[in-house]
N, C-alpha and C positions, 0 to 999 in steps of 0.2 A: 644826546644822540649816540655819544659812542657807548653809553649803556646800554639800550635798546639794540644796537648793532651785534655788542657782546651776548647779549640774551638770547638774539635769533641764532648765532652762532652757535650757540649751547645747545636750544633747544633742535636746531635742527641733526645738531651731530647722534642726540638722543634719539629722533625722530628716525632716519633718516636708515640706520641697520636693522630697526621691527619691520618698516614698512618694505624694503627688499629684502630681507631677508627671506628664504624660501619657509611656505607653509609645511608644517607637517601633516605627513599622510597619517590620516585617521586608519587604526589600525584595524581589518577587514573583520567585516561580520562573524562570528560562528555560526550563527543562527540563520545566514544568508541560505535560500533555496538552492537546490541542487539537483537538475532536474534529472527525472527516472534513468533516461539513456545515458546519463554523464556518468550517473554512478555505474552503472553495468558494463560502457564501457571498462570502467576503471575496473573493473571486480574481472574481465577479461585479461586486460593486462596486467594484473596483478596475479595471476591464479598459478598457484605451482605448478612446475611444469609435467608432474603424470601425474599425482591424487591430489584430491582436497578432501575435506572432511566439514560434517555438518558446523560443526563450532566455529570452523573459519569463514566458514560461510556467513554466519549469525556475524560474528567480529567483523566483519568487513560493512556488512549491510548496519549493523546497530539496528537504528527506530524504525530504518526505510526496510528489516527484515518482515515486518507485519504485512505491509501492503504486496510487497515481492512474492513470500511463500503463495498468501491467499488468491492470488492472480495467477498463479501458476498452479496451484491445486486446480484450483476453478477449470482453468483451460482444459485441465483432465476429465473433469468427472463430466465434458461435455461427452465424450465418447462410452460410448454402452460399455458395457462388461466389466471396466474400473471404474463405473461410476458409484459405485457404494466405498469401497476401499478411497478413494479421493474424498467423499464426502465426512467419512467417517477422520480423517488425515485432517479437513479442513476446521472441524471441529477444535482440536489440539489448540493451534491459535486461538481461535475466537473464543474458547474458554481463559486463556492467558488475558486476551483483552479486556475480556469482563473483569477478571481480577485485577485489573492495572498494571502489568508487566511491561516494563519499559522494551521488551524483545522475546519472540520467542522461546523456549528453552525445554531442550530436548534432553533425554536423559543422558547418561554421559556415555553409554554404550554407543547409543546410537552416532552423538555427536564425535562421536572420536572412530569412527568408522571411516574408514578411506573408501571416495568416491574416484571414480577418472574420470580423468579433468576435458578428456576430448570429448566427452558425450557435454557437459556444462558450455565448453567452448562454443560449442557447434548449435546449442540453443540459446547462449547468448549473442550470437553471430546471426541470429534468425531474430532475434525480440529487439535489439537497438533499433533499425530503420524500421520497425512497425512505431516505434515509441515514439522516435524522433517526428516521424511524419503526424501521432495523433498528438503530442505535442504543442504542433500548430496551431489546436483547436482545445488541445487540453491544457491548463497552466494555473499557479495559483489563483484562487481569489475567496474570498471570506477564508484565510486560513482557521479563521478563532475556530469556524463551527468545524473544521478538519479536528482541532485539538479537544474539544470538548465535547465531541459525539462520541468520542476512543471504544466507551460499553455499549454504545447502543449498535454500533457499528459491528461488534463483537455477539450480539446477541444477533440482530439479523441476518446476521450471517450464520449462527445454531440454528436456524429457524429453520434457514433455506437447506443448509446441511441437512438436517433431515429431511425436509422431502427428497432429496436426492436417493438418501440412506432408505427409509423402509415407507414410503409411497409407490407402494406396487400398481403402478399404472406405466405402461411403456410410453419411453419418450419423456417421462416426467422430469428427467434429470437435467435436460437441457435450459429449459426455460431457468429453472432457480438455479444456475450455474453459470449462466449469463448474466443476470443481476448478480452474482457474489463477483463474476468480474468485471461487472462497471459499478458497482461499490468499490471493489478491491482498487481500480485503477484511478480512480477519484482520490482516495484515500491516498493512496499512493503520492501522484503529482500535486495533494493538499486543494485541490478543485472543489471549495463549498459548495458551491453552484451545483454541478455534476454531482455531487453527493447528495445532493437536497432530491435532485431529478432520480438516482439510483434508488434511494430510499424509498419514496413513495413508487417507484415502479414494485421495489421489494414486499413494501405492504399491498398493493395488489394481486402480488402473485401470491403471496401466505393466503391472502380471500379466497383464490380462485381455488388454490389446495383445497383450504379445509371446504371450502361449500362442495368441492369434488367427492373428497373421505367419508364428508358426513352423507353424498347421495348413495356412495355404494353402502356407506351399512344400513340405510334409511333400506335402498334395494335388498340387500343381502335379508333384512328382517322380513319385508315384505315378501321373498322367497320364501322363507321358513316357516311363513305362517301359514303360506300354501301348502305345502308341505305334511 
């Protein structure tokens, strides 16, 4: 009996400092999402305080540089008169994506050009609560197909960059510059779902384009035969 008593005694003094003793905290994800507004905020507060420059910009943003640029071109070339200059801007990326570039990258003139930092401020002070609020409705899910569309996503978007670029029909730039930014902002917040939707909205409009292109020169021919 007093072996047995000895035993429990052993065993419990063993026992007894694993099971109180405090768990260790698993050390946090890298890979953990981080959603669109969080970083912009942070890219606000962190922003020097009279210029910045292309490079620091790419350095700060990293992977989330791809979706950012192409959602902010895009909101450009909605409006007439920059919309070729934006299209043609948006291209840049989406040729990097096709090659696999883990970030945009601009030439070193460019990136090492000081910007001021109130006009950045003042648009990122405007784009947080539109985010935050689409957020709500926009959020991860299927990230895999986020990761592994990277070129096709890059290629849809040359597509639509050109109609914006040289489809001489007025107004044409809006429509394919609204799908580069609900592609872009899918991409962005990693939303498979919404990218799945962005996508085939994208391949219906390249339809609508080219059966448009090919009616004016189908027309333009049938002019000239009159002619």
């Amino acid at each position: 009996m007093r072996t047995s008593m000895t035993f429990v005694v052993i065993l419990s003094s063993w026992l007894l400092p694993a099971l109180t003793a405090p768990k260790p905290i698993p050390p946090p994800d890298a890979k953990a999402f981080i959603p669109a507004s969080v970083v912009l905020q942070r890219l606000h507060d962190e922003a020097p305080a009279d210029s910045f420059t292309l490079g620091w910009l790419m350095g700060s943003l990293r992977e989330r540089s791809f979706g950012i640029i192409m959602l902010l071109l895009a909101l450009v070339a909605i409006a007439p008169g920059v919309a070729p200059v934006a299209g043609l801007l948006l291209m840049v990326p989406a040729f990097q994506m096709i090659a696999g570039q883990p970030a945009p990258v601009f030439p070193r003139r460019i990136a090492a050009r000081p910007l001021p930092t109130r006009r950045l401020a003042a648009s990122l002070r405007r784009a947080v609560p539109v985010l935050r609020y689409l957020e709500t409705m926009i959020h991860p899910r299927w990230p895999t197909l986020v990761e592994r569309t990277k070129r096709l996503v890059g290629g849809v978007v040359v597509m639509l960059s050109s109609i914006v670029v040289f489809v001489p029909i007025p107004l044409t730039n809006v429509i394919p510059a609204l799908a580069i930014a609900l592609i872009s902002l899918a991409y962005l917040e990693e939303d498979g779902i919404l990218l799945s939707i962005a996508l085939l909205a994208a391949v219906i409009v390249l339809a609508v384009a080219f059966v448009a292109v090919w009616g004016m020169v189908r027309g333009a021919q049938w002019i000239g035969g009159l002619l």
